[in-house]
KOLTI-938474 format. One line per field, with one value per residue (C-alpha): residue number from 1; residue in three letters; x, y, z. Coordinates in Angstrom, 1 decimal. Last residue first. Layout:
BEGIN
num NUM, ...
residuo Ala, ...
u X, ...
v Y, ...
w Z, ...
//
This chain:
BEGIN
num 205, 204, 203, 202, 201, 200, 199, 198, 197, 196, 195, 194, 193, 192, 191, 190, 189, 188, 187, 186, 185, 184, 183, 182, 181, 180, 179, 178, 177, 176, 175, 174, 173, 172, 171, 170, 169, 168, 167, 166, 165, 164, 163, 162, 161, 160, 159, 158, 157, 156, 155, 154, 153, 152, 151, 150, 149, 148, 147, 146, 145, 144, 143, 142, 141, 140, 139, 138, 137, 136, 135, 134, 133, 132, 131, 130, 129, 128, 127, 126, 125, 124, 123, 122, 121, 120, 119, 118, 117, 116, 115, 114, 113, 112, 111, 110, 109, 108, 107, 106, 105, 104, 103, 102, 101, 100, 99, 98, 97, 96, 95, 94, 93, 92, 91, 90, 89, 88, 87, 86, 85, 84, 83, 82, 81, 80, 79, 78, 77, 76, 75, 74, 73, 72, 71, 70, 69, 68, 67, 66, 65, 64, 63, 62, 61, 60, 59, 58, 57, 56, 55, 54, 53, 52, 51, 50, 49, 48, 47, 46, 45, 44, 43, 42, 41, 40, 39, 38, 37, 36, 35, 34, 33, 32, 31, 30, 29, 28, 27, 26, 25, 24, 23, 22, 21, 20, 19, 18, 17, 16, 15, 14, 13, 12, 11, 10, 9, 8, 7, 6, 5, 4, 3, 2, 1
residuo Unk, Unk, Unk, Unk, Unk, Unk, Unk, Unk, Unk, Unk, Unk, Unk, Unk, Unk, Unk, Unk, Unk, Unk, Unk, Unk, Unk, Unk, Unk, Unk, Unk, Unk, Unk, Unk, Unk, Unk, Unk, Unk, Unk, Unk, Unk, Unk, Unk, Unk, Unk, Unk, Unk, Unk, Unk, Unk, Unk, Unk, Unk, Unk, Unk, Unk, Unk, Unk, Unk, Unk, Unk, Unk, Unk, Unk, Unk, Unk, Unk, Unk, Unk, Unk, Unk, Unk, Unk, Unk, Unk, Unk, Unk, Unk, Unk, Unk, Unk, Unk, Unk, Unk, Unk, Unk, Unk, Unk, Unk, Unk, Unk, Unk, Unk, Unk, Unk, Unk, Unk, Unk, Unk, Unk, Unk, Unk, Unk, Unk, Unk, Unk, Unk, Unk, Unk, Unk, Unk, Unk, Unk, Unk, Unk, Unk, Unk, Unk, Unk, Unk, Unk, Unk, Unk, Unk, Unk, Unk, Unk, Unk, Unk, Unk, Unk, Unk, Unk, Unk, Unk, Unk, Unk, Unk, Unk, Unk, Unk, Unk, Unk, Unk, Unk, Unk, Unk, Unk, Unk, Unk, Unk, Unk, Unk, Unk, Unk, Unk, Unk, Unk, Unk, Unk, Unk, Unk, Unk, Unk, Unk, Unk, Unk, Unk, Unk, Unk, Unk, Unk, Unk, Unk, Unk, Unk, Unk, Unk, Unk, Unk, Unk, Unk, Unk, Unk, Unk, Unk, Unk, Unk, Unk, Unk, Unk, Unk, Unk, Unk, Unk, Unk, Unk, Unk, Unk, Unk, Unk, Unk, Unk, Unk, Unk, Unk, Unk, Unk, Unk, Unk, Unk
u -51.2, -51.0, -49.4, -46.8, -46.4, -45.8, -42.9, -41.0, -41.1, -40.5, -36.9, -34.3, -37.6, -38.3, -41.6, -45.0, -46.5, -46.2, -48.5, -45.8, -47.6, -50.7, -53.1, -55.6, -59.3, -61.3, -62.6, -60.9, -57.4, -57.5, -57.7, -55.1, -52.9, -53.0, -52.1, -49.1, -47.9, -48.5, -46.7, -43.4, -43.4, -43.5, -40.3, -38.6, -38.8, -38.0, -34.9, -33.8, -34.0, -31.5, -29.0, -29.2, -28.4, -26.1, -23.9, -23.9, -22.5, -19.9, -17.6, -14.4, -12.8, -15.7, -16.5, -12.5, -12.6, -15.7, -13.8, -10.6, -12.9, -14.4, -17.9, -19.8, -23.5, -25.7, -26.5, -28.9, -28.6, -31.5, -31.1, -30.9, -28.9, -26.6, -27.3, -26.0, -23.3, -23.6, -20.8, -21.6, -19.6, -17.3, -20.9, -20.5, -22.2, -23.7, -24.6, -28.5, -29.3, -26.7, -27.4, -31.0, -30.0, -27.6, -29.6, -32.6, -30.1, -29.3, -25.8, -23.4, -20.3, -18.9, -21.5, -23.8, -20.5, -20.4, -23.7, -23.7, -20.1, -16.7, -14.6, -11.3, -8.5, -7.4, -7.3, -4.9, -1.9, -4.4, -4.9, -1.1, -0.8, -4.0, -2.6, 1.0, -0.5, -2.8, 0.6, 2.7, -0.4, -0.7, 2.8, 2.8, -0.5, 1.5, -0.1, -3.6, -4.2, -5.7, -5.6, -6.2, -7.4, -7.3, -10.3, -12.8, -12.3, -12.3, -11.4, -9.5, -9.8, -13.1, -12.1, -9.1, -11.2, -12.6, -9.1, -8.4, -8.9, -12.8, -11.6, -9.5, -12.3, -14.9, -12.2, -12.2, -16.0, -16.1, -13.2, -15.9, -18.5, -15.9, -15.8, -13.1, -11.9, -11.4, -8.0, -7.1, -7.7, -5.2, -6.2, -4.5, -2.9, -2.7, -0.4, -1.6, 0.0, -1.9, -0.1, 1.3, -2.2, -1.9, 1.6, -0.1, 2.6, 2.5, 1.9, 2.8, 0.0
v -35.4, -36.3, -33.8, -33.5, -37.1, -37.4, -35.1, -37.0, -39.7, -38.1, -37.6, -37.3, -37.1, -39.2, -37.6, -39.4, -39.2, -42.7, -43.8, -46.8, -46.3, -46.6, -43.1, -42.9, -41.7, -40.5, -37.7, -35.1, -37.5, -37.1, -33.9, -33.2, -35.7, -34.2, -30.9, -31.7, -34.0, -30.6, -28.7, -31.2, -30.9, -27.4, -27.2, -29.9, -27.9, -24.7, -27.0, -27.9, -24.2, -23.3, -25.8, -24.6, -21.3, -21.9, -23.6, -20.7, -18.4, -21.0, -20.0, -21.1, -17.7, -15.4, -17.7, -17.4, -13.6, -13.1, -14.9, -13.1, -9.8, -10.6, -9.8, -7.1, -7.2, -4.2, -1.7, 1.6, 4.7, 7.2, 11.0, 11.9, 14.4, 11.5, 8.0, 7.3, 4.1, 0.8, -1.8, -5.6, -8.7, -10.9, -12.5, -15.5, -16.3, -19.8, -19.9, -19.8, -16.3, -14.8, -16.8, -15.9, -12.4, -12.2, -14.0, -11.2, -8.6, -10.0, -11.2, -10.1, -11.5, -8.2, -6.2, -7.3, -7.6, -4.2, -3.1, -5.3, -3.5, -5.4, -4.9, -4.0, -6.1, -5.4, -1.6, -1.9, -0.2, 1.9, 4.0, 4.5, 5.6, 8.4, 9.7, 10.3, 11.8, 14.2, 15.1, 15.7, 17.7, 19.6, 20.5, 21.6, 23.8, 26.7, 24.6, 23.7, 20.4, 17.1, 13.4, 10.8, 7.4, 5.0, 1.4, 3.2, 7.0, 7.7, 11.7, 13.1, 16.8, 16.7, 15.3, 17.9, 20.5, 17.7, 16.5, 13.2, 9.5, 9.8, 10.3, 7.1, 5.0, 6.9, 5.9, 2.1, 2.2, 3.5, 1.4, -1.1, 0.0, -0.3, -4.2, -6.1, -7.6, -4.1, -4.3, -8.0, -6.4, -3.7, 0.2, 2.1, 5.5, 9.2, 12.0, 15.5, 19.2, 21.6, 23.9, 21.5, 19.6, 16.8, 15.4, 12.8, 11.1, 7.4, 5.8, 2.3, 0.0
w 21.2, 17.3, 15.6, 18.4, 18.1, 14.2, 14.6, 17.2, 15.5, 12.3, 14.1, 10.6, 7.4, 4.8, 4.1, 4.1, 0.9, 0.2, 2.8, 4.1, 8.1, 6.4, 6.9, 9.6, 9.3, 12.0, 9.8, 11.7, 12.5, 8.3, 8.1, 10.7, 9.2, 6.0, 7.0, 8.6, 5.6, 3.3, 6.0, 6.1, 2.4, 2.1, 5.0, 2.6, -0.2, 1.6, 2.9, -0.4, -1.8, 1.0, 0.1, -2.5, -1.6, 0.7, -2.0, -4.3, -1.0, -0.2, -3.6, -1.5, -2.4, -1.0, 2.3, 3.2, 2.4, 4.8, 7.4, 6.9, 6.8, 9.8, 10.4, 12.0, 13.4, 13.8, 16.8, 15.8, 17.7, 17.8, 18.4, 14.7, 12.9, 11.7, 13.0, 16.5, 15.8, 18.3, 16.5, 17.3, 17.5, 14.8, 14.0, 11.8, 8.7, 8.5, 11.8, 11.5, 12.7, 10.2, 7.3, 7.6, 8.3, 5.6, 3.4, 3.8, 3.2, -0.5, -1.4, -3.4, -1.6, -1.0, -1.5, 0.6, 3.0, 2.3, 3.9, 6.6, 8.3, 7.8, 10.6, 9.8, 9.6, 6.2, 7.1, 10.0, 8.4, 6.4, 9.6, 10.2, 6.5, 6.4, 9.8, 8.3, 5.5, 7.3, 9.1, 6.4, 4.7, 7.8, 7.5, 3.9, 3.6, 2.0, -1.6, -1.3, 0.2, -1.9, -0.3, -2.6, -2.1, -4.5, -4.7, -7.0, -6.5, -2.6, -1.2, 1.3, 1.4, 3.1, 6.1, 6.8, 8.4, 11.1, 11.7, 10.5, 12.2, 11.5, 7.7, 8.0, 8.9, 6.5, 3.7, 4.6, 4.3, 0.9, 0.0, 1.0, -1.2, -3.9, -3.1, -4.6, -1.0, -0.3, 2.3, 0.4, -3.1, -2.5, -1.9, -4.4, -2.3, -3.6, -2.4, -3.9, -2.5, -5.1, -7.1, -9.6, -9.8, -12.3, -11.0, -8.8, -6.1, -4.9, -1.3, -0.6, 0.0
//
């Protein structure tokens, strides 16, 4: 991540830094995120001058500015020394592993993507704060590379299949324990489901 100069502005004091693929895991909305960090490192007048285009960052200062641009860049480098280890927030891992907010929560609740803890932020101009999960970017990275997402899904659309199936058995056993009717223990209908014992019971005490 070493820093390189921009000779388009002569009168302007310019240092610009490309953001690897390990810091963004080629997400733009998490250079985003990675520039907010370093931002909240700088001095409230200096915020603006740093700016995000794709995956560089460039910091801009007029010229007689010199030593708060050695110091802006100073904080801009020790913040991007922990960038790849930064939390990653909900809205970039949608990005990340393009993914819709409703499988992040499923995923979420059921394991499948692991919470690396919570971040409590007070939403701009408003008195409310809002707490959300963060992940880790290793992890994140690891579930990007092995392709796990596609899997999930399928696996996903097996279980809805399975969760209609188990309702459509449900329902006829009811209707049939109504008409004081039973159905043959090899009714083939009946689902091949782990624990239908246990199942089967509940339906009928």
């Amino acid at each position: 991540m070493s820093p390189k100069p921009d000779p388009t502005a002569a009168t302007d004091l310019i240092r610009a830094w490309t953001l690897p693929s390990a810091v963004t895991l080629g997400s733009t909305v998490r250079a985003k995120g990675i520039l907010q960090e370093v931002q909240a490192h700088l001095p409230i007048a200096l915020r603006k001058a740093l700016k995000v285009a794709g995956t560089e960052l460039t910091l801009r200062l007029p010229a007689g500015s010199e030593a708060e641009f050695a110091r802006a860049i100073r904080t801009v480098e020790t913040t991007l020394a922990t960038a790849e280890t930064q939390p990653v927030i909900p809205r970039e891992i949608e990005d990340i592993l393009a993914i819709k907010t409703s499988e992040r929560h499923r995923w979420l609740k059921d394991g499948r993507l692991p919470s690396a803890g919570t971040r409590t932020v007070k939403l701009r101009g408003r008195a409310r704060k809002i707490t959300f999960h963060v992940f880790d970017p290793a992890v994140i990275a690891d579930i990007l590379d092995s392709d796990r997402v596609d899997q999930w899904r399928e696996d996903d659309v097996l279980a809805a299949a399975e969760n209609r199936r188990r309702a459509a058995w449900q329902r006829k056993l009811v209707k049939a324990k109504k008409a004081g009717k039973s159905l043959p223990p090899d009714d083939a209908s009946r689902p091949n489901l782990v624990g239908w014992e246990e199942f089967e019971g509940d339906i009928f005490s």
